[in-house]
C-alpha positions, 0 to 999 in steps of 0.5 A, spaced: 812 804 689 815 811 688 812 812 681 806 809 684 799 814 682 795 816 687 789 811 689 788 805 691 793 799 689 793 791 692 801 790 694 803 784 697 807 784 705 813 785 702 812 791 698 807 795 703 813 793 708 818 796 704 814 802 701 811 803 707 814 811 708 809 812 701 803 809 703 798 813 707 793 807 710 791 801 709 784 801 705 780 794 706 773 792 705 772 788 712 773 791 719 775 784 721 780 782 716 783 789 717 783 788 725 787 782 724 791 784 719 794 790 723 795 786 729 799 782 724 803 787 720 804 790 728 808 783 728 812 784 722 813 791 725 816 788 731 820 783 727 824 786 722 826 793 726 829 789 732 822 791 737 821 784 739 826 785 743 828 789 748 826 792 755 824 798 758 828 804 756 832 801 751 826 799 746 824 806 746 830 808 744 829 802 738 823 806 736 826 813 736 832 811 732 826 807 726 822 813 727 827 817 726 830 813 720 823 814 716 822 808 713 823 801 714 831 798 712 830 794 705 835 788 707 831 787 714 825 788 710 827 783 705 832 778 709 825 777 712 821 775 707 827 772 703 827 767 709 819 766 709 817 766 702 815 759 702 810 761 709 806 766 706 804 762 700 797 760 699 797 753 696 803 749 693 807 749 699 807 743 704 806 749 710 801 755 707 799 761 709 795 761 716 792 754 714 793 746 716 794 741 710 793 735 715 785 738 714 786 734 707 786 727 711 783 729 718 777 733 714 774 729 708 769 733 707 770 739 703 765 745 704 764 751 699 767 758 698 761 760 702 764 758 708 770 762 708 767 767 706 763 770 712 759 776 710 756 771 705 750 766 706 753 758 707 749 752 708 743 753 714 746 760 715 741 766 712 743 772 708 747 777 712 751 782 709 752 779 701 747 774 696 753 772 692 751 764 691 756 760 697 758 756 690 761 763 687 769 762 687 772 767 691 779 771 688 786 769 692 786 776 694 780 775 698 780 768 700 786 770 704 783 777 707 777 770 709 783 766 712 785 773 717 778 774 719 776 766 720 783 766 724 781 771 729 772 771 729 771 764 727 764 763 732 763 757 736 758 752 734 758 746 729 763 745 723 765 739 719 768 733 722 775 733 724 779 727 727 785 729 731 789 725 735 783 721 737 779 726 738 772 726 733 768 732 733 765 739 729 765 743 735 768 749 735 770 755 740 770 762 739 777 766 735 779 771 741 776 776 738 769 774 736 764 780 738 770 785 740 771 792 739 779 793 737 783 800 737 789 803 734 794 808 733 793 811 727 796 816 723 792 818 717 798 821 712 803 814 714 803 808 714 809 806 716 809 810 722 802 808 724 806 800 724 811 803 729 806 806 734 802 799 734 807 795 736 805 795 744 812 796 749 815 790 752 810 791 759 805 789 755 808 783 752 806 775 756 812 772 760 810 764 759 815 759 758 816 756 750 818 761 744 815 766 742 813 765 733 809 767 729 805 760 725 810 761 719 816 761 722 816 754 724 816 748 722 811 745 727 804 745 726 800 747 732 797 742 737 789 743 738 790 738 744 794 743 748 794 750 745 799 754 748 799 760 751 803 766 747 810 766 751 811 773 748 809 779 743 809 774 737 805 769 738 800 774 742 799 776 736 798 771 731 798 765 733 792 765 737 786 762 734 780 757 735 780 755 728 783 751 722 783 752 715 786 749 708 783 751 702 782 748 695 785 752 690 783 752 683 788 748 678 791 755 675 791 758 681 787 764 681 781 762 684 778 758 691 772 753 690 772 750 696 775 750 704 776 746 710 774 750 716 774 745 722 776 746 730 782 749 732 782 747 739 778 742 743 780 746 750 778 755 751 784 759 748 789 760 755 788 767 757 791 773 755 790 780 754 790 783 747 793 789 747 788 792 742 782 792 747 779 795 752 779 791 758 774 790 764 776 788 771 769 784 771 768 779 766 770 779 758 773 785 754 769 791 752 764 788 746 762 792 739 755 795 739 753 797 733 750 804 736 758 806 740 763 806 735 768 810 738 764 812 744 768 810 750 774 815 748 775 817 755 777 809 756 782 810 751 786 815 754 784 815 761 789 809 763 784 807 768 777 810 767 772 808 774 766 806 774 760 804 779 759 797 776 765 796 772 772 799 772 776 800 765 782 799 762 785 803 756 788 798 751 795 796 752 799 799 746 796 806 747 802 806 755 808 807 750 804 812 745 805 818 750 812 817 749 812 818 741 815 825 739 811 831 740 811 833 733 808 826 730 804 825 737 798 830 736 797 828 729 795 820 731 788 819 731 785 812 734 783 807 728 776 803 731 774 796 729 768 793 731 764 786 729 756 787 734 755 779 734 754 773 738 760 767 740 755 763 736 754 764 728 749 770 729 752 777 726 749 783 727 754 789 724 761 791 723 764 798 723 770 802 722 771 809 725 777 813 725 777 820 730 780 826 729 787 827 732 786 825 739 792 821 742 795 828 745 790 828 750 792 822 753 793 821 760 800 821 761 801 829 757 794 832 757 790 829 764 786 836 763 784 835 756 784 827 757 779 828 764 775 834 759 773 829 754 771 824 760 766 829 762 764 831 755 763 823 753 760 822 760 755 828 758 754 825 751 751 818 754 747 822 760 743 825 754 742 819 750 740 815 757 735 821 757 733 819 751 733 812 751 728 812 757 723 817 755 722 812 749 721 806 753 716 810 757 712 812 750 714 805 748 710 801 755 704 807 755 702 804 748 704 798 748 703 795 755 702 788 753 708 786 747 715 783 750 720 787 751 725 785 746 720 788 741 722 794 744 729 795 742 726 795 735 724 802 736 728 804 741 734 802 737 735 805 731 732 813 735 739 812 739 743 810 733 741 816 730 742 821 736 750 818 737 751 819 728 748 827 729 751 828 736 758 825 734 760 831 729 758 836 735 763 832 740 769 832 736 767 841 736 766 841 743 773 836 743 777 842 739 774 848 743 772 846 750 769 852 751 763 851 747 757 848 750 754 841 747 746 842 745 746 835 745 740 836 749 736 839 742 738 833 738 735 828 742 728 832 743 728 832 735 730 825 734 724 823 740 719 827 736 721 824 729 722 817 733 714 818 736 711 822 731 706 816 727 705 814 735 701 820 737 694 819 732 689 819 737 688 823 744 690 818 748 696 817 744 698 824 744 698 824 751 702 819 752 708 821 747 708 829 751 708 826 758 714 822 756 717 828 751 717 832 758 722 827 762 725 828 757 726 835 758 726 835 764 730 829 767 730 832 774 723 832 774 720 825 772 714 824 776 
């Protein structure tokens, strides 16, 4: 790696380990694959550093000698994968990556590569992200990023038959991490000190009784009967899964041209708190959107942000990232990975977003600046809400009889595009909190190009210019 040219290169684990201290960042096609492959590198992280060990003050203590070093040790680095070579094959091995070969004989069945690959159409499934025929054999590279994705936002619903302990069904449970919003530490300039700071503290670890590995590290397969809950920062991290996999390689070995993707497990995953969602007191982790991206940044650095409805917690791994040096601290950003879908099979968009260095206004170092942001985010979605109603009211004055899911058609998109334009002005005031937002010019604007081949006839016209005065004029709605 150190004559390396600058630019993009496909590396294996063992080297983006060892050179970590020279690479900037990850750069993947997918969201969910990048999504799984950082909780998993936090993992390895942890592993060959000594940071799955360790409590309170002496695990940061750990951190800070590994920062301080620079770079992860070569013989932890390699005596690590010199012990797990065998694991992290894709096929030829009894064990390989991330796969169950007990598929071969519990699932007769073998689909195409279009299964594994979930931006491509499969069996009864229209076209959503790619047109590549299901039968196109996938490279290895991109087989294994499908086996990360599938590992932790496989959907519920029907798959092929497997046979397991008597149990025989296609019914499938949904990953633990389908339709959710993921975040991270993230330093634009390094890799490895990124891999640092995602590794969460021990408060964030789970305590149930069992050992705490990661699916490569042993020697027995996992039970879908009974499957475990995580017994600590490991198998937090990559062992929670509601679905199995083997797939068929070519003969020469450079190619995937079929897959077994069957149930995982016959019962909901046992609970637990992922340390890279934002969590609800009231039901299910905060969900991806398409029109939110990083929206909920107060969230981030607030430890607990209230609510009318519903309280908030920040991600688990952002409690120890006030503790980093101060000099390393006010370049991190936060890395936002998201998939809009349902638990079933229906997806609507992914996305990836990276903020400005932020993490210096977290709670715990700045509560000013984190409480500054809160307002200004709090102020964003007043604006967008504004903007949302005087649609909807444009939308039922002209459309009285039409269903209201169909409204979400226009009102959708106008909201989108409010967030993209407001987005570079937040991140302004964000820098200098004593310009004030124009957000309310944007949203008339985008209102007025939203409404503009509505207002064709008399009636038309005046429907639009009541709902537009809502709009700038909120507090004086009739």
């Amino acid at each position: 790696m150190p004559e390396a040219k600058a630019g993009r290169h496909l590396v294996g684990l063992r080297t983006l380990f060892s050179a970590a201290h020279l690479i900037a960042d990850l750069d993947l096609d997918y969201p969910p694959v990048e999504s799984v492959l950082r909780r998993m590198l936090a993992a390895g992280t942890a592993r060959v550093t000594g940071l799955d060990t360790g409590t309170a003050d002496g695990w940061l203590d750990t951190r800070d000698d590994v920062l301080t070093a620079g770079r992860f040790s070569s013989q932890a680095v390699n005596a690590y994968f010199d012990e797990q070579a065998p694991r992290f094959a894709l096929y030829d091995t009894p064990r390989p990556f991330l796969q169950d070969p007990r598929l071969s004989e519990e699932c007769t069945g073998v689909a195409p590569p279009g299964r594994l690959a979930m931006n491509r159409a499969s069996g009864n499934n229209p076209v959503w992200a790619d047109h590549t025929p299901e039968t196109a054999p996938l490279t290895m590279p991109d087989a294994a990023g499908w086996l990360l994705a599938w590992h932790g936002y496989g959907p519920a619903g029907m798959g092929a038959v497997r046979t397991h302990g008597g149990r025989s069904t296609k019914s499938c449970k949904a990953g633990p991490y389908r339709c959710l919003i993921s975040y991270f530490p993230h330093d634009p300039t390094s890799l490895f000190t990124t891999l640092i700071a995602s590794v969460p503290a021990p408060a964030a670890w789970p305590t149930n009784p069992g050992n705490d590995h990661a699916p490569w590290e042993i020697d027995t397969l996992p039970d879908p009967l009974h499957p475990p809950a995580p017994a600590g920062l490991i198998s937090l991290l990559t062992s929670r899964t509601a679905h199995a996999t083997l797939l068929t390689p070519r003969r020469d070995g450079r190619q995937v041209t079929g897959c077994r993707v069957v149930w995982g497990t016959a019962t909901d995953l046992p609970t637990a708190i992922d340390p890279y969602v934002v969590d609800r007191d009231k039901g299910s982790p905060l969900r991806a959107d398409c029109t939110r991206a990083v929206r909920d940044l107060d969230a981030l650095l607030l430890k607990h942000r209230p609510g009318s409805k519903i309280a908030v917690r920040r991600p688990t791994v952002f409690d120890s990232i006030a503790d980093l040096p101060p000099h390393i601290l006010t370049i991190f950003g936060i890395r936002a990975l998201g998939w809009h879908q349902d638990k079933q099979d229906k997806n609507f968009g992914w996305y990836a977003a990276t903020t400005p260095p932020v993490c210096h206004y977290l709670e715990e170092r700045d509560p000013d600046g984190a409480a500054a942001l809160a307002t200004l985010r709090a102020h964003t979605e007043a604006t967008a809400s504004d903007l949302y109603k005087a649609l909807a009211t444009a939308w039922y004055a002209l459309n009285p009889r039409r269903k209201e899911d169909e409204r979400a058609a226009f009102t959708t998109p106008a909201i989108t595009r409010f967030y993209a334009l407001a987005e570079p002005e937040f991140w302004k005031i964000a820098e200098n909190p004593a310009q004030r937002p124009t957000y309310k010019r944007t949203a008339i604007s985008v209102f007025d190009t939203a409404t503009a081949t509505m207002a064709t006839t008399v009636r038309t016209m005046d429907a639009v210019t009541k709902a537009r005065a809502e709009l700038t004029n909120p507090s004086k709605r009739r």
